[in-house]
N, CA, C and O atoms as a CHARMM CRD file, in Angstrom:
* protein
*
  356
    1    1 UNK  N      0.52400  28.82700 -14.17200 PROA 1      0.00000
    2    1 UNK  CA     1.37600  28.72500 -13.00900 PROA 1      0.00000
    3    1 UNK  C      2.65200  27.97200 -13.41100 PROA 1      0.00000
    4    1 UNK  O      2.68300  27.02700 -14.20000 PROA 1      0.00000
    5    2 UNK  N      3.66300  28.48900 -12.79100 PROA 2      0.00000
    6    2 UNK  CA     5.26300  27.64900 -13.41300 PROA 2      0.00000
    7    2 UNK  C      5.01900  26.81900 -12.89500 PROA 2      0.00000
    8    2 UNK  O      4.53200  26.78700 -11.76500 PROA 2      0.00000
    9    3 UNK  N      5.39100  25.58900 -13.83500 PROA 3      0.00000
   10    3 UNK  CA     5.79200  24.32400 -13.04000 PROA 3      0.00000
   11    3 UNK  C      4.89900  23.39900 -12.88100 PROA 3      0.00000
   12    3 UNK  O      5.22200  22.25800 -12.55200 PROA 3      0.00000
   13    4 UNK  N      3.33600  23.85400 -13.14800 PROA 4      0.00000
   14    4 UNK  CA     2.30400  23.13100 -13.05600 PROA 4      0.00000
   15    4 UNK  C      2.19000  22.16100 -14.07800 PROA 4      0.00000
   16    4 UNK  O      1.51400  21.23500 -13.63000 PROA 4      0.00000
   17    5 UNK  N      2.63800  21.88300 -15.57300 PROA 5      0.00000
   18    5 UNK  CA     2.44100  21.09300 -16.40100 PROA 5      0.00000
   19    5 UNK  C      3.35400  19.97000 -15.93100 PROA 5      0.00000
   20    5 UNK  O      2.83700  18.85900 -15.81600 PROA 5      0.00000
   21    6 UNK  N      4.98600  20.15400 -15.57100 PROA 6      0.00000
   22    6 UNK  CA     5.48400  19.47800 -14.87000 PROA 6      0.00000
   23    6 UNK  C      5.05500  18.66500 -14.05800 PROA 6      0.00000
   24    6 UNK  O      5.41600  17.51600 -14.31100 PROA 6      0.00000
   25    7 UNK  N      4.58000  18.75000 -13.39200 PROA 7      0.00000
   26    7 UNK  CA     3.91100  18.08900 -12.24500 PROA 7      0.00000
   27    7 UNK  C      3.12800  17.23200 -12.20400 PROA 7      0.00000
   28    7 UNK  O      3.20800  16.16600 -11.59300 PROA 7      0.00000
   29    8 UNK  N      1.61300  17.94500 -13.39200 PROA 8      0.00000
   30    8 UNK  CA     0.69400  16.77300 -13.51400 PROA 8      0.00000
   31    8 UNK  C      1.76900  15.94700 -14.74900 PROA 8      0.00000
   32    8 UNK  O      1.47800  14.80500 -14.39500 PROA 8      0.00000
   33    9 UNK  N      2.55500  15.77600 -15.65700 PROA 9      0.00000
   34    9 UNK  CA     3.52000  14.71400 -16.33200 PROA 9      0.00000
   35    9 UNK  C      3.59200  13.93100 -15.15900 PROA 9      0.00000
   36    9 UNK  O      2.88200  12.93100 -15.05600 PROA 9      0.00000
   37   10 UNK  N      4.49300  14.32500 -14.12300 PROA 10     0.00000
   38   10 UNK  CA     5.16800  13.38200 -13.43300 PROA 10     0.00000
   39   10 UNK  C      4.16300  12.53700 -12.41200 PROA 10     0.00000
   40   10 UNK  O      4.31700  11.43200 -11.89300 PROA 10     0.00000
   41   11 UNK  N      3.24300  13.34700 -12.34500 PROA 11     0.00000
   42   11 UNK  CA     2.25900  12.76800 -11.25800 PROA 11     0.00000
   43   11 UNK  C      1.41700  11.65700 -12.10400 PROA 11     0.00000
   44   11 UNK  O      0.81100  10.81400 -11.44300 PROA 11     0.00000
   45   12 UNK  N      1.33700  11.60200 -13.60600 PROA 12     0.00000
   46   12 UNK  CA     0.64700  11.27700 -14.81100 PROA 12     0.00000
   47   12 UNK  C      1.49500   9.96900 -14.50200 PROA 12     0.00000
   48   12 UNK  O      1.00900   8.86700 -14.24900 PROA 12     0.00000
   49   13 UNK  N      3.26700  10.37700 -14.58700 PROA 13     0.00000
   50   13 UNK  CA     4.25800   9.22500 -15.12300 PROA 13     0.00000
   51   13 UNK  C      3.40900   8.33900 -14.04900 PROA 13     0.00000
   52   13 UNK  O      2.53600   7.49500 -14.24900 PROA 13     0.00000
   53   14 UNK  N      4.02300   8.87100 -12.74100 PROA 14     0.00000
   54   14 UNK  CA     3.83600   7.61200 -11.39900 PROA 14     0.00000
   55   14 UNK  C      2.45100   6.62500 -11.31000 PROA 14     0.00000
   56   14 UNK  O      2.37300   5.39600 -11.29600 PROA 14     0.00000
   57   15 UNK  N      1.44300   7.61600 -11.26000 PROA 15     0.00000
   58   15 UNK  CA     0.45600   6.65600 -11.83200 PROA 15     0.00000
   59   15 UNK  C      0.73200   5.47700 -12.87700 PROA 15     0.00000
   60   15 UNK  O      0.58800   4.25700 -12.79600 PROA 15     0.00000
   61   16 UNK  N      1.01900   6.01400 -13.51700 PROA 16     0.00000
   62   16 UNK  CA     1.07400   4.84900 -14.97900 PROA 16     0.00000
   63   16 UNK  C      2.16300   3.47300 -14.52400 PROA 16     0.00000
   64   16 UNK  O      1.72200   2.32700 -14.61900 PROA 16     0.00000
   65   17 UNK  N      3.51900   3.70800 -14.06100 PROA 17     0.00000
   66   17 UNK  CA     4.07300   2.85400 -13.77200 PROA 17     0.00000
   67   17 UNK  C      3.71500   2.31400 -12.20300 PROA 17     0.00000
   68   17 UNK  O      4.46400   1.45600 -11.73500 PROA 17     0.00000
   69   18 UNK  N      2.66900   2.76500 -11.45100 PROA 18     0.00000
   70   18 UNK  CA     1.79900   2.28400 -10.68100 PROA 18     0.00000
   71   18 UNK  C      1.07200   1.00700 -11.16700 PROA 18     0.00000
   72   18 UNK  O      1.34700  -0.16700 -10.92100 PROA 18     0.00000
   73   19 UNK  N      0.14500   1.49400 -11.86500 PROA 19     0.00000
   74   19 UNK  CA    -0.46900   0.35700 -12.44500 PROA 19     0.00000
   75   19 UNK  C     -0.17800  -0.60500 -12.95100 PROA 19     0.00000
   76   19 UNK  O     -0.68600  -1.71200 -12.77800 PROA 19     0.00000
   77   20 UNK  N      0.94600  -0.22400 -13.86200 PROA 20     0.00000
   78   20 UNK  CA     1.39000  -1.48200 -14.58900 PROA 20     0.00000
   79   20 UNK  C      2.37900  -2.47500 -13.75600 PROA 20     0.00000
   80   20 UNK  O      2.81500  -3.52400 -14.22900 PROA 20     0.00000
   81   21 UNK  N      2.71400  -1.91800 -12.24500 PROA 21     0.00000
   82   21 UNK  CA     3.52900  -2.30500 -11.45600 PROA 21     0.00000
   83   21 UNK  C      2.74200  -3.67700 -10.50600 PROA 21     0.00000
   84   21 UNK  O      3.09100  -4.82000 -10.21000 PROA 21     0.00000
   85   22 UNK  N      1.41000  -2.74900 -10.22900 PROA 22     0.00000
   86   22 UNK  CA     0.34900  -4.14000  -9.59600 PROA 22     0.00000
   87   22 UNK  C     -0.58000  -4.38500 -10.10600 PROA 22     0.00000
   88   22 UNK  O     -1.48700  -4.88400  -9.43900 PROA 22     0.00000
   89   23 UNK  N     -0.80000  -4.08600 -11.82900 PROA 23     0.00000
   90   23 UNK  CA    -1.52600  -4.51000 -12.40900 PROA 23     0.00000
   91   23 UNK  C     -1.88000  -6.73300 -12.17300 PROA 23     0.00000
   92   23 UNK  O     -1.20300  -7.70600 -11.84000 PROA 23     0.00000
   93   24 UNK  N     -2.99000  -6.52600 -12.51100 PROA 24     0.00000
   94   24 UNK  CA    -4.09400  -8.04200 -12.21800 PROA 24     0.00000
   95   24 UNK  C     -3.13000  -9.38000 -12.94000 PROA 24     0.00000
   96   24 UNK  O     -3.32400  -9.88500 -14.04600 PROA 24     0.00000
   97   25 UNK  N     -2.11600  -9.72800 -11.98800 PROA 25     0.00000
   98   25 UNK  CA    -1.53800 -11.39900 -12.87900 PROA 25     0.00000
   99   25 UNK  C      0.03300 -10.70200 -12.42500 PROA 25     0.00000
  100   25 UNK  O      1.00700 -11.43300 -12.24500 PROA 25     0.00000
  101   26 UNK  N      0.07800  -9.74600 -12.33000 PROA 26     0.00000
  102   26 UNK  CA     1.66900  -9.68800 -11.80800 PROA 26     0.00000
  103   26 UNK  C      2.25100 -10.12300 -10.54100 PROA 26     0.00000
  104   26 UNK  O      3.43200  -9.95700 -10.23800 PROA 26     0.00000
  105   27 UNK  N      1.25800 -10.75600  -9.73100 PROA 27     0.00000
  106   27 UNK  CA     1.46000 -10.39200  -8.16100 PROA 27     0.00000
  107   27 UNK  C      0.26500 -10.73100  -7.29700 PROA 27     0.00000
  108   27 UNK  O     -0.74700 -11.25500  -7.76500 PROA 27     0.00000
  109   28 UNK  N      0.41400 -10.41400  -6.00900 PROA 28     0.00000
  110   28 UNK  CA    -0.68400 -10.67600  -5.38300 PROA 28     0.00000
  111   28 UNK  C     -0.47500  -9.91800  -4.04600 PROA 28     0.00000
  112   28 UNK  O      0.58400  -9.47400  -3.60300 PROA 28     0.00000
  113   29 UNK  N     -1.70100  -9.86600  -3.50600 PROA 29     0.00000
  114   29 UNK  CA    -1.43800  -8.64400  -2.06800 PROA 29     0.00000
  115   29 UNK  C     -1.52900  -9.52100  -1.08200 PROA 29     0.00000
  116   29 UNK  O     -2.53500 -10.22700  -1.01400 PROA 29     0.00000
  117   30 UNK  N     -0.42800  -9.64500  -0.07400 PROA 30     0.00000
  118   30 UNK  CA    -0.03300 -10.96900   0.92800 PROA 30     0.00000
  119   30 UNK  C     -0.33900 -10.05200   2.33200 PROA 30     0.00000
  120   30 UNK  O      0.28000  -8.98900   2.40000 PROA 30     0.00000
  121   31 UNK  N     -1.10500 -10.34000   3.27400 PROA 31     0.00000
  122   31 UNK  CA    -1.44500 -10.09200   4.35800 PROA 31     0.00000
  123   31 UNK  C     -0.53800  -9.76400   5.23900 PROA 31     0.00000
  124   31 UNK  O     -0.08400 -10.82500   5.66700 PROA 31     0.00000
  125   32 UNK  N      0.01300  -8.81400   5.78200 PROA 32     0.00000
  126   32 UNK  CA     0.75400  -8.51100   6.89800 PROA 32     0.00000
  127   32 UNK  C      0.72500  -8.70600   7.98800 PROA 32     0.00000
  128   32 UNK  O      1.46300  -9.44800   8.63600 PROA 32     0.00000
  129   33 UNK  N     -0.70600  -7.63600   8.57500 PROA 33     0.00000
  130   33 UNK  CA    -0.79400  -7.55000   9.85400 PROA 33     0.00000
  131   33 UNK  C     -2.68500  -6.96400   9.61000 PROA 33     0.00000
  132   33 UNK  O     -2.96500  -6.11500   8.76300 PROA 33     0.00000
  133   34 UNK  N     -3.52000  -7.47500  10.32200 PROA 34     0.00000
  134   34 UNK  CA    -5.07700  -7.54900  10.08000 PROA 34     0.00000
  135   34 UNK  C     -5.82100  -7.90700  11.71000 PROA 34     0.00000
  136   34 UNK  O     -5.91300  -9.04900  12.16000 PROA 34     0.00000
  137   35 UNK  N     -6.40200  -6.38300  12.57700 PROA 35     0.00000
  138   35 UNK  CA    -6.57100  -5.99200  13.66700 PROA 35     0.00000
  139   35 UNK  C     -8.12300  -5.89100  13.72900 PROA 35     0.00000
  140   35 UNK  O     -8.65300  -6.15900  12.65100 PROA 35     0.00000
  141   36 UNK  N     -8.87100  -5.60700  14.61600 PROA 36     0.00000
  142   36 UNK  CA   -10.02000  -4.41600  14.81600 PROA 36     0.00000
  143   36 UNK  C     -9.73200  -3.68600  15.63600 PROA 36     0.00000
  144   36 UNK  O    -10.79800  -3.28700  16.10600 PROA 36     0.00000
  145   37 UNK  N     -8.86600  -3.19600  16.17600 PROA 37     0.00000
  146   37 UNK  CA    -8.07300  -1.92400  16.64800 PROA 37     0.00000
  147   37 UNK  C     -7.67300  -1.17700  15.80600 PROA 37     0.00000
  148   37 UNK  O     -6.81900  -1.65700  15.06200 PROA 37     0.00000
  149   38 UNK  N     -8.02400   0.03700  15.59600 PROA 38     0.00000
  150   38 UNK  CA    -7.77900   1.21200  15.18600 PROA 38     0.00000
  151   38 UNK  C     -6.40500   1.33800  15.70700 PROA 38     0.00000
  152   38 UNK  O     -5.52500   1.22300  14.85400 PROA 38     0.00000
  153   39 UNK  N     -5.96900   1.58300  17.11900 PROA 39     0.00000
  154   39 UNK  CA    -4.95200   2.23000  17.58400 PROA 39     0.00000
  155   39 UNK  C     -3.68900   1.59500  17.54600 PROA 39     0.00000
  156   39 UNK  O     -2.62300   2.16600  17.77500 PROA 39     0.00000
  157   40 UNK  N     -3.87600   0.00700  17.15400 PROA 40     0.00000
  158   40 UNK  CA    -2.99900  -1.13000  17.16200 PROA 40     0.00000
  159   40 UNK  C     -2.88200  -0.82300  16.18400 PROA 40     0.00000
  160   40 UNK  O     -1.81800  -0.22700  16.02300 PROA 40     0.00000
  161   41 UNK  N     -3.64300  -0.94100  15.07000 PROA 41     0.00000
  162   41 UNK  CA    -3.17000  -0.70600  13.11300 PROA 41     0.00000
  163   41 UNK  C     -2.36400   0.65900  13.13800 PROA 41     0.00000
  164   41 UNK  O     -1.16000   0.41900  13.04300 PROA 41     0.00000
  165   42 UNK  N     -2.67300   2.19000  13.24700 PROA 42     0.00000
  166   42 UNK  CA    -1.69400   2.69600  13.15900 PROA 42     0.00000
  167   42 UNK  C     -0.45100   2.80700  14.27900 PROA 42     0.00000
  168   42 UNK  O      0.16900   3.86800  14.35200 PROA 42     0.00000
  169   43 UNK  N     -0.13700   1.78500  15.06900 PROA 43     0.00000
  170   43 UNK  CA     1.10000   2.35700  15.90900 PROA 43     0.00000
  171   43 UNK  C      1.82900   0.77000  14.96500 PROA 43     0.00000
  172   43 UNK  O      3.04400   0.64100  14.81300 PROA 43     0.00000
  173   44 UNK  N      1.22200   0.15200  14.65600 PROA 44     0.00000
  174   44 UNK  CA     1.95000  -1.01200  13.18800 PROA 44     0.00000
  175   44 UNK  C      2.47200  -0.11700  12.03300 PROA 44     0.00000
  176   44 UNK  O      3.69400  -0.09900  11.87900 PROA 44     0.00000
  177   45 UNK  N      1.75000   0.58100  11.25300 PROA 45     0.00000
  178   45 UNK  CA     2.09800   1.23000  10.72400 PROA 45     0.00000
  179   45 UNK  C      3.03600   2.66200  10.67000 PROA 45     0.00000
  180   45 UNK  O      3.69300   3.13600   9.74300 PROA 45     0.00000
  181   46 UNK  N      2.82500   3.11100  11.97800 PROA 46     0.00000
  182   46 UNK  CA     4.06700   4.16800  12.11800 PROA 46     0.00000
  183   46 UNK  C      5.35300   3.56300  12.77400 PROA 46     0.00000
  184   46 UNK  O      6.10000   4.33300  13.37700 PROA 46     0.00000
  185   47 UNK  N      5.68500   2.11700  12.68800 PROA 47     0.00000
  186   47 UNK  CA     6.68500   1.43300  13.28700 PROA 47     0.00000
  187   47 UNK  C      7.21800   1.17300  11.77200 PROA 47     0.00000
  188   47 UNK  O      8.43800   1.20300  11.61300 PROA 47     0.00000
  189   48 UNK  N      6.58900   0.98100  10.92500 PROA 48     0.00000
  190   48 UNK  CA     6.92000   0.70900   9.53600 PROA 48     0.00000
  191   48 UNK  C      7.60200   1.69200   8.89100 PROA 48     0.00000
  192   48 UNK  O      8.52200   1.49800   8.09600 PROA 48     0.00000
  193   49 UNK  N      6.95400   3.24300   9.38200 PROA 49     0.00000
  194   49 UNK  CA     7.49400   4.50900   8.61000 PROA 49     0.00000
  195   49 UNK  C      8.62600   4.77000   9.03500 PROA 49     0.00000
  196   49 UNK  O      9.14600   5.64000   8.33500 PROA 49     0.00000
  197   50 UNK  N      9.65600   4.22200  10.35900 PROA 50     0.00000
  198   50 UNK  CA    10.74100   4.86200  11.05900 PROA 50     0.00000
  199   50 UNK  C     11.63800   4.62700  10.29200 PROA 50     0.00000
  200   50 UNK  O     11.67400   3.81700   9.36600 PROA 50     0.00000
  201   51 UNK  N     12.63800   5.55900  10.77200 PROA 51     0.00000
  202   51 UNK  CA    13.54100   5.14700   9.49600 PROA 51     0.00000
  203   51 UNK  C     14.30100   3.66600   9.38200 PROA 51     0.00000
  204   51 UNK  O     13.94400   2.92200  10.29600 PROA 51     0.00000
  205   52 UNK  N     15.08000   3.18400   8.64800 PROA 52     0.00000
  206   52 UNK  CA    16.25300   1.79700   9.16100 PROA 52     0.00000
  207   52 UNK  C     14.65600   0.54600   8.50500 PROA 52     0.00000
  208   52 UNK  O     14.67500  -0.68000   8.38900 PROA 52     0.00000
  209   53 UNK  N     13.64100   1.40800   8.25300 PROA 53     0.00000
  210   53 UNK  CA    12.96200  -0.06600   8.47000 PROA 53     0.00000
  211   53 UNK  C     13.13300  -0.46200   6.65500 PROA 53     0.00000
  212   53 UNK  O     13.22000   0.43300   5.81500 PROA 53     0.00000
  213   54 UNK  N     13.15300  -1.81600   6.33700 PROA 54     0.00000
  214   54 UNK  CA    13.68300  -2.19000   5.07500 PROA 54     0.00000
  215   54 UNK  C     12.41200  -2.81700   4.35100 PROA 54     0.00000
  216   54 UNK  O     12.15300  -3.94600   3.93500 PROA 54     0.00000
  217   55 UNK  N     11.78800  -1.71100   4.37700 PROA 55     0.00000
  218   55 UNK  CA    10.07900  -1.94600   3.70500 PROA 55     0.00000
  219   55 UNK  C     10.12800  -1.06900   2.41400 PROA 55     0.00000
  220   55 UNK  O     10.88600  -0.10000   2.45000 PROA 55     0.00000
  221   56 UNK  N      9.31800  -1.32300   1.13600 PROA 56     0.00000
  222   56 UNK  CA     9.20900  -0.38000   0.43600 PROA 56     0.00000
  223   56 UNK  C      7.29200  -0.18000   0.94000 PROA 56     0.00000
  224   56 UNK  O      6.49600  -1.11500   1.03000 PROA 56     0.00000
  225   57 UNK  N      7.05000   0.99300   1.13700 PROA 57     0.00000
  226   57 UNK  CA     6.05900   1.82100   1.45000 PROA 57     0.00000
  227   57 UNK  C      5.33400   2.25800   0.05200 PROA 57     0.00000
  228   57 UNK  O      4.37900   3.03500   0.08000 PROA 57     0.00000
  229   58 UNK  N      5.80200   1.75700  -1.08800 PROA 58     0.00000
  230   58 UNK  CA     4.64700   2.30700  -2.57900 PROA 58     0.00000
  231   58 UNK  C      4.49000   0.56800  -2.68900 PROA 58     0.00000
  232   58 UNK  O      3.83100   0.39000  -3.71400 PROA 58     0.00000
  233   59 UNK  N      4.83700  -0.87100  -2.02800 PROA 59     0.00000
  234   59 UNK  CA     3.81900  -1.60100  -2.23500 PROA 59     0.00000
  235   59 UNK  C      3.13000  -1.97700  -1.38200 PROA 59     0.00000
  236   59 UNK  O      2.80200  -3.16300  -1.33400 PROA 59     0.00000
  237   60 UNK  N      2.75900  -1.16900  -0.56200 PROA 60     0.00000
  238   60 UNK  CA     1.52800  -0.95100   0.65300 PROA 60     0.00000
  239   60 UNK  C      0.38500  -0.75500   0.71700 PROA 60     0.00000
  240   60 UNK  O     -0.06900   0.38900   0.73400 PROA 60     0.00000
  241   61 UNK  N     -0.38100  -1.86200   0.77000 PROA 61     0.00000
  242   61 UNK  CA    -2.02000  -1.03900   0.91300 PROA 61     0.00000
  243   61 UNK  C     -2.65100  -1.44600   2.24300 PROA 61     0.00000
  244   61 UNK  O     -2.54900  -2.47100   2.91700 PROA 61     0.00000
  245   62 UNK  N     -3.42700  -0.15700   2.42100 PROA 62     0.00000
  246   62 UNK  CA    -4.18800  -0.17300   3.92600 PROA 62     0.00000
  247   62 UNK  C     -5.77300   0.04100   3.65200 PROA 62     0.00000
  248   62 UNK  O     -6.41600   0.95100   3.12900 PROA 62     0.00000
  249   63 UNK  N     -6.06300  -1.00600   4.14400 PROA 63     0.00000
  250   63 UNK  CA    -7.56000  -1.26400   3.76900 PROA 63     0.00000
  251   63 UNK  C     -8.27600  -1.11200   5.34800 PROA 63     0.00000
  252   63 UNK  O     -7.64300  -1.43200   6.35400 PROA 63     0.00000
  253   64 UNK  N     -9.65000  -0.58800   5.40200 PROA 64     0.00000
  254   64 UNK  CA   -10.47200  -0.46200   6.51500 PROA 64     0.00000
  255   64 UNK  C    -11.71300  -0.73600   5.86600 PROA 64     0.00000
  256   64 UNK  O    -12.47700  -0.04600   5.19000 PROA 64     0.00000
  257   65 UNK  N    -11.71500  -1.98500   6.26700 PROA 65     0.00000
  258   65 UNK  CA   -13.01600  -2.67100   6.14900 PROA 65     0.00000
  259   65 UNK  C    -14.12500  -2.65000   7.11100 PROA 65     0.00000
  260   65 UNK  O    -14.31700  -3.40700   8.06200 PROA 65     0.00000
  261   66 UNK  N    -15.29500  -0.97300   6.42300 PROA 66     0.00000
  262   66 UNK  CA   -16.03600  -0.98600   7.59100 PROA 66     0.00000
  263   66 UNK  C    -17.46800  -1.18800   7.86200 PROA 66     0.00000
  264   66 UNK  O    -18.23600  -0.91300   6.94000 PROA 66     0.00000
  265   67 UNK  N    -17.98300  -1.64100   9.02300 PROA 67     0.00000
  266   67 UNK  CA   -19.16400  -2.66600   8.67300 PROA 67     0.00000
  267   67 UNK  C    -19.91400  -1.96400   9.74600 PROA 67     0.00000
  268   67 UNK  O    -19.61600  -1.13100  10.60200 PROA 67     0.00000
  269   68 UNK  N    -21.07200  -2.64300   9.37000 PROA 68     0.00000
  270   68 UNK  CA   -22.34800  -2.01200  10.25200 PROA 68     0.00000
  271   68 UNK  C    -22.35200  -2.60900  11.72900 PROA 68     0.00000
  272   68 UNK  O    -21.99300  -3.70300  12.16400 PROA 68     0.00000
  273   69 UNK  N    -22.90600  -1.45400  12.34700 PROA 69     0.00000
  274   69 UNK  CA   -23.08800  -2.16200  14.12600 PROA 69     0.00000
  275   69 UNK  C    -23.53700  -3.01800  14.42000 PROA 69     0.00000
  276   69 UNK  O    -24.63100  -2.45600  14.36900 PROA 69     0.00000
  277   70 UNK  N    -23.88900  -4.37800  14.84900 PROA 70     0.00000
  278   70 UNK  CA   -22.65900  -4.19300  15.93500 PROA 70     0.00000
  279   70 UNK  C    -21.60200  -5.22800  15.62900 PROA 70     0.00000
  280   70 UNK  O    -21.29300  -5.97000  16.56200 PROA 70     0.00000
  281   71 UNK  N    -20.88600  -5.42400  14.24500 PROA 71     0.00000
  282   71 UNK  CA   -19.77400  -5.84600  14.18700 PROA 71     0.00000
  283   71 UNK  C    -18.77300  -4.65400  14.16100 PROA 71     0.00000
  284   71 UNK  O    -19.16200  -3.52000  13.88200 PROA 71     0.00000
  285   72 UNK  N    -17.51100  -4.92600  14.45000 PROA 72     0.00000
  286   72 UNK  CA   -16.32100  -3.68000  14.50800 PROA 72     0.00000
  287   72 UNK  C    -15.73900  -3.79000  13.44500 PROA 72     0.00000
  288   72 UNK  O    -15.55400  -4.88300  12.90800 PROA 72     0.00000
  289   73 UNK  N    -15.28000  -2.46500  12.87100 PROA 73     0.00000
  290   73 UNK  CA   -14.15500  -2.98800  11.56500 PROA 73     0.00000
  291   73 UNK  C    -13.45200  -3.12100  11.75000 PROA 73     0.00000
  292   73 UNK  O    -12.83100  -2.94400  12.79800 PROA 73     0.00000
  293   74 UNK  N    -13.08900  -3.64600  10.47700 PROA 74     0.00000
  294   74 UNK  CA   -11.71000  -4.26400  10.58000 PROA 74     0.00000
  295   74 UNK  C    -10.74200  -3.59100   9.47600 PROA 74     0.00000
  296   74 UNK  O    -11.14700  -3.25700   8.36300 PROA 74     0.00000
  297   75 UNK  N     -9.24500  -3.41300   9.97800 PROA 75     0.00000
  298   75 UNK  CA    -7.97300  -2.66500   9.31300 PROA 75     0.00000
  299   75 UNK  C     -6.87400  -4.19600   9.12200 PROA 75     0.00000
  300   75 UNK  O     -6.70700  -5.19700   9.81900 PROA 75     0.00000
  301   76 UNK  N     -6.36000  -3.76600   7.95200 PROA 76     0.00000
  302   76 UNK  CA    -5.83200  -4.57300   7.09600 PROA 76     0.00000
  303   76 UNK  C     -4.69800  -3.75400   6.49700 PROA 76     0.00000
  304   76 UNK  O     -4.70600  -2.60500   6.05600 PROA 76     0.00000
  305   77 UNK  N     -3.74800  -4.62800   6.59600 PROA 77     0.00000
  306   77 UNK  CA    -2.43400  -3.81800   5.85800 PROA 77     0.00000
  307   77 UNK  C     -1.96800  -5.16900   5.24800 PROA 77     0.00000
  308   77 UNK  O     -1.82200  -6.28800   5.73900 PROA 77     0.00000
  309   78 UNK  N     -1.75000  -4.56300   3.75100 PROA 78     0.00000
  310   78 UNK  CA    -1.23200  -6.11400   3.02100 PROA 78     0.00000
  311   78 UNK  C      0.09500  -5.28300   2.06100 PROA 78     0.00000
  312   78 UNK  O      0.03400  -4.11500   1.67600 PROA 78     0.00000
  313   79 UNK  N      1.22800  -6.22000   1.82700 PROA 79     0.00000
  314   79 UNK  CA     2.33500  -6.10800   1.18100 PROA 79     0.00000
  315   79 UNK  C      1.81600  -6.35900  -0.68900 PROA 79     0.00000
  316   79 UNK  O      0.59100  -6.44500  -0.78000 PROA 79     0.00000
  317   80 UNK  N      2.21000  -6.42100  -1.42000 PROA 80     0.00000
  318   80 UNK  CA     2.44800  -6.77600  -2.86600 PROA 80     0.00000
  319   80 UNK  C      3.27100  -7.40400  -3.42000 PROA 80     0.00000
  320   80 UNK  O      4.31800  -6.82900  -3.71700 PROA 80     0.00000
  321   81 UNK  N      3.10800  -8.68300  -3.72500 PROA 81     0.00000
  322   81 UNK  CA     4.23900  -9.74400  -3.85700 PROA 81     0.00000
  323   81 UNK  C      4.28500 -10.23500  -5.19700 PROA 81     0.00000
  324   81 UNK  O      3.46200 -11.03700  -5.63800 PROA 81     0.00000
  325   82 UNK  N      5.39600  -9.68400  -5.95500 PROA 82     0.00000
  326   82 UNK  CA     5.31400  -9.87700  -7.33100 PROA 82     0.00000
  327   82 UNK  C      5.49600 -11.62200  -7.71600 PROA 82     0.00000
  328   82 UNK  O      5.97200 -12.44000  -6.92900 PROA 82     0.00000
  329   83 UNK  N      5.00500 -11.92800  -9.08100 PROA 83     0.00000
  330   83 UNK  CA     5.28700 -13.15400  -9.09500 PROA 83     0.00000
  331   83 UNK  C      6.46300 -13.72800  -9.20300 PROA 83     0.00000
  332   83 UNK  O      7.31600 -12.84100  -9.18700 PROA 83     0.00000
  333   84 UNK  N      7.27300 -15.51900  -9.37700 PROA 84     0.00000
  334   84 UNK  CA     8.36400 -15.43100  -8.86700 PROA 84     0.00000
  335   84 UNK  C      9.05800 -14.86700 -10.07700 PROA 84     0.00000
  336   84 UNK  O      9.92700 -14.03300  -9.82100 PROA 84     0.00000
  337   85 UNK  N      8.84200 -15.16300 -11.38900 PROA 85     0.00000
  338   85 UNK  CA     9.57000 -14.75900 -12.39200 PROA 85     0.00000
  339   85 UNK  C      9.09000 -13.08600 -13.11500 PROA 85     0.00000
  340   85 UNK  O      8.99400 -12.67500 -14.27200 PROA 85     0.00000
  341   86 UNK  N      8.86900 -12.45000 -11.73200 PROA 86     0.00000
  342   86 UNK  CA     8.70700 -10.98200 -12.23300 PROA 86     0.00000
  343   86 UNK  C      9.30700 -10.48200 -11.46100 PROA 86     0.00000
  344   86 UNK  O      9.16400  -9.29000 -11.73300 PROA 86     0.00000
  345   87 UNK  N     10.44400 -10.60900  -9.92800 PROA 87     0.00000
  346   87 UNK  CA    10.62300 -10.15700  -8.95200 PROA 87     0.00000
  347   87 UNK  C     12.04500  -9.27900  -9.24700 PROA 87     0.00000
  348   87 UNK  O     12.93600  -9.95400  -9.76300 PROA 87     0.00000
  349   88 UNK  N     12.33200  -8.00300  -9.01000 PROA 88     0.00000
  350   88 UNK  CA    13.21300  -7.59700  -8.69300 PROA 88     0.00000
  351   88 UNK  C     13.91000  -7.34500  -7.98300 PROA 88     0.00000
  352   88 UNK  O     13.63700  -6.38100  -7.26800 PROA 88     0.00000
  353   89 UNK  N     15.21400  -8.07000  -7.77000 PROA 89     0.00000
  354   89 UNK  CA    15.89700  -7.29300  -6.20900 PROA 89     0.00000
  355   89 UNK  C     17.18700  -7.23000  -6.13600 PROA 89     0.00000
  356   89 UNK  O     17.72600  -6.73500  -5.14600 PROA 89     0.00000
């Protein structure tokens, strides 16, 4: 298929400078916003996706931490905060 070797490269590249981006000692994942509402976590998160908002969205992780009845889970959105002498801006 055209174009297919392309693709997995680049999809190969991003990974790679993924990792080495929040690889273990570079950083740390700093708590945002942490609900047991489902409907509250994503209307947080699609307030994040609009445009104008001055977030980068590849150091985002969304965690759903989910547990047995009858506790509720819990949703977690944490930022990635490089260390101070690794920070770019």
């Amino acid at each position: 298929m055209p174009g297919q070797q392309k693709r997995k490269r680049q999809e190969q590249q991003r990974r790679q400078r993924a990792a080495a981006r929040f690889a273990p000692g570079t950083g740390e994942w700093e708590v945002l916003f942490e609900t047991q509402d489902e409907r509250e976590w994503r209307t947080y998160i699609r307030r994040l996706r609009e445009p104008g908002q001055q977030i980068d969205l590849e150091s985002l992780r969304l965690d759903a931490l989910c547990r047995r009845p009858p506790q509720p889970s819990t949703f977690r959105l944490s930022r990635f905060v490089p260390n101070a002498g690794e920070r770019a801006e």
